[in-house]
N, C-alpha and C positions, 0 to 999 in steps of 0.2 A: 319858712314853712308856715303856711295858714292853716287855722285852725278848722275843722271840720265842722258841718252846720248840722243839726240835732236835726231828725228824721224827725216827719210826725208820729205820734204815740198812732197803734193800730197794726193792722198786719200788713206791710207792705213787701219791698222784696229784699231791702237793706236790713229788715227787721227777720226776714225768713231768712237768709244767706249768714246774718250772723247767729242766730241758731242752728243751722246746718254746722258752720265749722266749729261752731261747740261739741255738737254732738256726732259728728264724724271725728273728731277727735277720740273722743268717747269710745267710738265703732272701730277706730285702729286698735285698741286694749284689747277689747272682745276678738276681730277678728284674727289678734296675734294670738289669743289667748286659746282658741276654739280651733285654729290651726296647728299650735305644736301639739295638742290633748290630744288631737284625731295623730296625728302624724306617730306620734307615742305610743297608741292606742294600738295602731296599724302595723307598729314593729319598727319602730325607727330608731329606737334605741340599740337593737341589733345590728342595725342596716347601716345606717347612717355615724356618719362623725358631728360634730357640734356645729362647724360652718356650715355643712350639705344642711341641717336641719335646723339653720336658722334661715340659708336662703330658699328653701321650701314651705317654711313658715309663711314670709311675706312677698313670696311670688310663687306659687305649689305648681310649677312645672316640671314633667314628666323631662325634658331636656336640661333643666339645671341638676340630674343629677347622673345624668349619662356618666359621666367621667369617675364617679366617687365607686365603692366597693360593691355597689347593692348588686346581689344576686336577679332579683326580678324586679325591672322598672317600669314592665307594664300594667301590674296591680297599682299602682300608683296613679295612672292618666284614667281618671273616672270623672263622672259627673261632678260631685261633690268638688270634687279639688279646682275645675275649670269653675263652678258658681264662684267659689272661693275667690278666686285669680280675679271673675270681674267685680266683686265686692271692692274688694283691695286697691284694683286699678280706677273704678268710679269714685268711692270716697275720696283718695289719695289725689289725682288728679281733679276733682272738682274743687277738694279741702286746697290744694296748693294753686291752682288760680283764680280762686276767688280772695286768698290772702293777697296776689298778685293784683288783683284790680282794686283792691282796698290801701294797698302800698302807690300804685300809680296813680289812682286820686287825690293820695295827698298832695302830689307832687305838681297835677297837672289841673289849672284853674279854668280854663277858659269851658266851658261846656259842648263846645263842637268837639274840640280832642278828647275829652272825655268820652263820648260817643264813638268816637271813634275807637279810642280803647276796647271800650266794653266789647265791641263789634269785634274785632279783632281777637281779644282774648275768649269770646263764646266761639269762634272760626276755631279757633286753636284749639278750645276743648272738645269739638263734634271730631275735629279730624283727629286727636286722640282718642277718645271712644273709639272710632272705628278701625281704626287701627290697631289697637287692645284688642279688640274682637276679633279680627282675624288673628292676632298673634295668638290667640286663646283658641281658636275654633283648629287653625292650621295645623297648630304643634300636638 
Protein backbone atom coordinates (compact mmCIF):
# COMPACT_ATOMS: atom_id res chain seq x y z
CA UNK A 1 0.00 0.00 0.00
CA UNK A 2 1.47 3.50 -0.82
CA UNK A 3 1.27 6.14 0.97
CA UNK A 4 -1.07 9.10 -0.01
CA UNK A 5 0.42 12.48 -1.27
CA UNK A 6 -0.72 15.73 0.99
CA UNK A 7 -3.14 17.97 -1.13
CA UNK A 8 -2.14 21.39 -1.26
CA UNK A 9 -3.41 23.69 1.68
CA UNK A 10 -6.58 25.85 0.02
CA UNK A 11 -9.95 24.82 -1.05
CA UNK A 12 -9.68 22.31 -3.48
CA UNK A 13 -11.96 19.45 -4.06
CA UNK A 14 -10.18 16.65 -1.97
CA UNK A 15 -10.22 19.28 0.63
CA UNK A 16 -14.29 19.94 0.00
CA UNK A 17 -15.19 16.09 -0.33
CA UNK A 18 -13.39 15.53 2.96
CA UNK A 19 -15.46 17.95 4.73
CA UNK A 20 -18.56 16.98 2.99
CA UNK A 21 -18.18 13.33 4.68
CA UNK A 22 -17.50 14.92 7.88
CA UNK A 23 -20.35 16.58 7.88
CA UNK A 24 -22.91 14.48 6.14
CA UNK A 25 -21.93 12.23 8.64
CA UNK A 26 -22.99 14.78 11.03
CA UNK A 27 -26.40 15.30 8.64
CA UNK A 28 -27.28 11.25 9.22
CA UNK A 29 -27.70 12.23 13.35
CA UNK A 30 -29.81 15.07 12.49
CA UNK A 31 -31.64 13.65 9.69
CA UNK A 32 -32.37 10.36 12.03
CA UNK A 33 -33.01 12.45 14.72
CA UNK A 34 -35.69 15.03 13.08
CA UNK A 35 -37.17 12.01 11.43
CA UNK A 36 -38.22 9.68 14.40
CA UNK A 37 -39.39 13.37 16.32
CA UNK A 38 -41.76 14.15 13.26
CA UNK A 39 -42.78 10.54 12.92
CA UNK A 40 -43.60 10.50 16.93
CA UNK A 41 -45.01 13.62 16.72
CA UNK A 42 -47.44 12.54 13.91
CA UNK A 43 -48.59 9.37 16.04
CA UNK A 44 -46.34 6.78 15.43
CA UNK A 45 -46.17 5.62 18.69
CA UNK A 46 -49.68 4.39 18.24
CA UNK A 47 -49.29 3.35 14.75
CA UNK A 48 -46.41 1.93 14.45
CA UNK A 49 -44.21 -1.05 16.04
CA UNK A 50 -40.33 -0.32 16.76
CA UNK A 51 -38.91 -1.95 13.23
CA UNK A 52 -41.95 -0.10 10.98
CA UNK A 53 -40.43 3.13 12.80
CA UNK A 54 -37.13 2.75 12.56
CA UNK A 55 -37.34 1.76 8.66
CA UNK A 56 -39.54 5.04 8.27
CA UNK A 57 -37.09 6.78 10.15
CA UNK A 58 -34.23 6.21 7.59
CA UNK A 59 -36.26 5.77 4.32
CA UNK A 60 -40.01 7.69 5.32
CA UNK A 61 -41.82 5.69 2.55
CA UNK A 62 -45.39 5.54 2.47
CA UNK A 63 -44.89 1.71 1.04
CA UNK A 64 -42.46 0.47 3.73
CA UNK A 65 -45.28 0.56 5.92
CA UNK A 66 -48.23 -0.94 3.85
CA UNK A 67 -47.87 -4.39 5.56
CA UNK A 68 -47.49 -3.23 9.34
CA UNK A 69 -51.02 -2.27 11.45
CA UNK A 70 -51.33 1.59 10.68
CA UNK A 71 -54.87 2.27 10.13
CA UNK A 72 -54.33 5.46 7.58
CA UNK A 73 -51.10 5.29 5.43
CA UNK A 74 -51.93 8.05 3.38
CA UNK A 75 -51.37 10.97 6.04
CA UNK A 76 -48.09 9.66 5.98
CA UNK A 77 -47.00 10.18 1.93
CA UNK A 78 -46.65 14.16 2.22
CA UNK A 79 -44.03 16.60 1.19
CA UNK A 80 -42.12 16.71 4.20
CA UNK A 81 -41.33 12.91 4.34
CA UNK A 82 -40.35 12.67 0.21
CA UNK A 83 -37.70 16.10 0.93
CA UNK A 84 -36.73 13.64 3.92
CA UNK A 85 -36.27 10.41 1.58
CA UNK A 86 -34.09 12.65 -0.86
CA UNK A 87 -31.86 14.15 2.03
CA UNK A 88 -31.13 10.70 3.26
CA UNK A 89 -30.63 9.18 -0.27
CA UNK A 90 -28.02 12.38 -1.37
CA UNK A 91 -26.03 12.39 1.69
CA UNK A 92 -25.99 8.53 2.09
CA UNK A 93 -25.00 7.83 -1.29
CA UNK A 94 -22.61 10.76 -2.04
CA UNK A 95 -21.16 10.13 1.85
CA UNK A 96 -20.75 6.11 0.69
CA UNK A 97 -19.03 6.77 -2.76
CA UNK A 98 -16.94 9.26 -2.05
CA UNK A 99 -15.48 6.98 0.96
CA UNK A 100 -15.41 4.39 -2.11
CA UNK A 101 -13.13 6.62 -4.34
CA UNK A 102 -10.99 7.53 -1.48
CA UNK A 103 -10.57 3.54 -0.68
CA UNK A 104 -9.78 2.85 -4.54
CA UNK A 105 -7.10 5.43 -4.67
CA UNK A 106 -5.26 4.03 -2.30
CA UNK A 107 -5.20 1.04 -4.14
CA UNK A 108 -4.94 2.24 -7.56
CA UNK A 109 -1.54 4.21 -8.64
CA UNK A 110 -1.27 4.88 -12.09
CA UNK A 111 -3.38 8.15 -12.81
CA UNK A 112 -5.15 7.08 -15.99
CA UNK A 113 -7.15 4.39 -13.83
CA UNK A 114 -7.66 6.67 -11.35
CA UNK A 115 -9.46 8.80 -13.84
CA UNK A 116 -11.10 6.37 -14.81
CA UNK A 117 -12.34 5.47 -11.40
CA UNK A 118 -13.48 8.70 -10.60
CA UNK A 119 -15.51 8.73 -14.07
CA UNK A 120 -17.08 5.73 -13.25
CA UNK A 121 -18.01 6.24 -9.67
CA UNK A 122 -19.61 10.03 -10.46
CA UNK A 123 -21.71 7.73 -13.67
CA UNK A 124 -22.70 5.67 -10.79
CA UNK A 125 -23.64 8.32 -8.52
CA UNK A 126 -25.94 10.67 -11.38
CA UNK A 127 -27.64 7.32 -12.26
CA UNK A 128 -28.28 6.73 -8.37
CA UNK A 129 -29.74 10.19 -7.87
CA UNK A 130 -31.91 9.56 -10.50
CA UNK A 131 -33.13 6.74 -9.84
CA UNK A 132 -33.92 7.80 -6.04
CA UNK A 133 -35.89 10.43 -7.56
CA UNK A 134 -38.19 8.56 -9.41
CA UNK A 135 -38.28 5.93 -6.68
CA UNK A 136 -39.37 8.97 -4.30
CA UNK A 137 -41.48 10.92 -6.90
CA UNK A 138 -43.20 7.23 -8.08
CA UNK A 139 -44.19 5.71 -4.84
Amino acid sequence: MRTRKVPHPGWNLEYLMFLFTRLSGLAFFLLAVVGMTAALIMGARYQMDLGTLMRWTFFPNANHVLDSNIPNVDIWANGFWQIMQFLVIFFGGTHGLNGLRVVLEDYVSRPFWQIVIKLLIFVLWVFMILVAVFVVLAS
